[in-house]
Structures are given as structure tokens and as C-alpha cells.
C-alpha positions as CSV (number, residue, x, y, z in Angstrom):
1,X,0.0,0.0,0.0
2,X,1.6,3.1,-1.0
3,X,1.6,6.5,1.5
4,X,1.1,9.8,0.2
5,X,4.1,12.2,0.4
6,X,2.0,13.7,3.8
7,X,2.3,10.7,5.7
8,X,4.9,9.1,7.9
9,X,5.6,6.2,9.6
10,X,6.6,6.4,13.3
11,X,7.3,3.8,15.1
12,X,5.2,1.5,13.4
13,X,2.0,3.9,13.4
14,X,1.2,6.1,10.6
15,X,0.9,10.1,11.7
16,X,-0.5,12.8,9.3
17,X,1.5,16.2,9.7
18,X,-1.4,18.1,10.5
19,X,-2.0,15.4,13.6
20,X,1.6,16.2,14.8
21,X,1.0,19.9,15.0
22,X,-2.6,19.4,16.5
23,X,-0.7,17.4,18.9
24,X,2.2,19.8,19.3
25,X,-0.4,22.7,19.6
26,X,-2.9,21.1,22.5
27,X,0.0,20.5,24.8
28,X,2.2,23.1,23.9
29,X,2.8,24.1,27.4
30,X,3.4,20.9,29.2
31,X,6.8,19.5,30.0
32,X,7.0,16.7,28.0
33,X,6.1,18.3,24.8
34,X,9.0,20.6,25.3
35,X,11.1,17.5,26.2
36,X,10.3,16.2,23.2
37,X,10.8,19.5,21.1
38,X,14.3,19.2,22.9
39,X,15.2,15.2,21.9
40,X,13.8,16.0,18.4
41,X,15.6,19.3,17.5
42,X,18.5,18.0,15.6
43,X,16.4,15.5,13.9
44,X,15.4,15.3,10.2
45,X,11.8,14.0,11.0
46,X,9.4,14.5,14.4
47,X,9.4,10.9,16.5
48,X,7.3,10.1,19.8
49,X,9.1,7.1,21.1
50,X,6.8,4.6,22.7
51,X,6.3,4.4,26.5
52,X,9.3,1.7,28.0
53,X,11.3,2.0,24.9
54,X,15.2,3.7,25.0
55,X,14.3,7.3,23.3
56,X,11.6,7.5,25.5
57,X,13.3,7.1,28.9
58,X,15.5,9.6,27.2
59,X,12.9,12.2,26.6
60,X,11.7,11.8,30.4
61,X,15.1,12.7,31.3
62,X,15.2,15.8,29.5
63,X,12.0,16.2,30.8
64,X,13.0,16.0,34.7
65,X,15.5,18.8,34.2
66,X,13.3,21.3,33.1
């Protein structure tokens, strides 16, 4: 099945663009979207790492020193 050019594949789930920036947008202000502005700033492409997973103990990390 082919994906349109708008679509990506994140950890095996399939996220729009504009569902990234609705969910960048609703919790703008909480600490674990900035921790994961932070982890994904020198990234090509935005990733949510799944709860229990490397990247996301990573993310809570950043996320305790804010």
C-alpha cells in the first residue's frame, strides 16, 4: 500500500503532519512536549518514542531537568 508524500511512519503507526501539529499545539505548554521539542531538534523528522522504549526514557530525562 503506497503513502502519500504527507504521511509518515513512526514507530510502526502512521501520523498525518497536520495530527503532529494538533498534537504539538494542545499541549504546547506541558513539559513533556518541550522534552520532546528538545530530543527532536536536531532531527530530520518528528518521532514520539513509545512508552518503555530507550528514546523514551530519554525524553523523560530531558523532561525532569526542566
Amino acid at each position: 500500500m503506497p503513502l502519500n508524500d504527507k504521511y509518515k511512519i513512526k514507530n510502526d503507526k502512521i501520523i498525518s503532519d497536520r495530527e503532529m501539529d494538533t498534537k504539538i499545539k494542545n499541549g504546547e505548554q506541558s513539559k513533556f512536549n518541550k522534552a520532546l521539542k528538545e530530543f527532536n531538534k536536531n532531527r530530520s523528522s518528528y518521532c514520539i518514542p513509545k512508552k518503555g522504549s530507550k528514546e523514551y526514557d530519554k525524553v523523560m530525562a530531558i523532561m525532569r531537568k526542566l
